[in-house]
N, C-alpha and C positions, 0 to 999 in steps of 0.2 A: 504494500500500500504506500503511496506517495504520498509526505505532506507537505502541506501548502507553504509556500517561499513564494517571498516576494522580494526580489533583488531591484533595486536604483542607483544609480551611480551621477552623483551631480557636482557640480564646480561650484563654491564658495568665492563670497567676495573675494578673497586675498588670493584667488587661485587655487586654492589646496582642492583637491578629491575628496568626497565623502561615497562610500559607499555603503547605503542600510537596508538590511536584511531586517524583514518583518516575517515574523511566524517561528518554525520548528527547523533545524537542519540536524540533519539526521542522514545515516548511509543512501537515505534513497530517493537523497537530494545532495549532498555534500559534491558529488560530480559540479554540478552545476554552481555552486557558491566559490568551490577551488578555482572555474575557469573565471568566474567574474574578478577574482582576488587578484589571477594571475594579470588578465586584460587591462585592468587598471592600473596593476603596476608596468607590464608594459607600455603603455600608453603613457606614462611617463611621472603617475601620480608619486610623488618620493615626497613628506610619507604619506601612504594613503593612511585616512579614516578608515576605520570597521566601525559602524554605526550598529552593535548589538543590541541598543537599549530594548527594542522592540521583537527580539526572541526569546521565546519561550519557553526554548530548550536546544541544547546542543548537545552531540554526543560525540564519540572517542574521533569519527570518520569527519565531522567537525571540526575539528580541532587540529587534527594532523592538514588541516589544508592551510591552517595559519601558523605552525610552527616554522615552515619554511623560509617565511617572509619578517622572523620574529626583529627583524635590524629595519625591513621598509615602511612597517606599519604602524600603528599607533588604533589601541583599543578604545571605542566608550561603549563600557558596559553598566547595564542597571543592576540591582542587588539582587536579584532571581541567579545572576549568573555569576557575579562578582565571588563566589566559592569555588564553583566549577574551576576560574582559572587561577584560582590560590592552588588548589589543589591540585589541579596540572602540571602545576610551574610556569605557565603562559604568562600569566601575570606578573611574574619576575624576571621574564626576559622583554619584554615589551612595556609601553605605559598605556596603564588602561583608568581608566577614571569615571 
């Protein structure tokens, strides 16, 4: 079963990238959040935003598509997740706030 993601990717006054995920990301969708992650950092976003505040849940397949970029990006997460990446360690290699 698929759930629902909703990926955007928009330019900030100052220039900077934001990209936010609303819903659940999870193995059978995390395909799809790694290529967005990866296109905007192609695209030249240095550091991209990860706009989590608005998911609901992430799981292990989640996560491993952000640890890659843990030097390009920059986290905001709200407090539903804010454990999740204590406990990772995501949130000690990246800032997340």
């Amino acid at each position: 079963m698929t759930v629902q993601l909703t990926l955007s990717t928009d330019r900030r006054a100052d220039g900077g990238v934001v990209l936010t995920a609303v819903g659940e990301i999870d193995m059978s969708n995390a395909g799809e959040f790694g290529v967005a992650v990866t296109a905007a950092l192609d695209a030249g976003a240095e550091p991209l935003v990860v706009d989590l505040t608005a998911v609901d849940y992430i799981d292990s397949a989640g996560l491993a598509c952000l640890f890659p970029h843990v030097e390009r990006i920059r986290l905001v997460t709200g407090p539903m997740l804010a454990p999740v990446f204590t406990i990772s360690g995501l949130g000690d290699l990246t800032t997340t706030r």
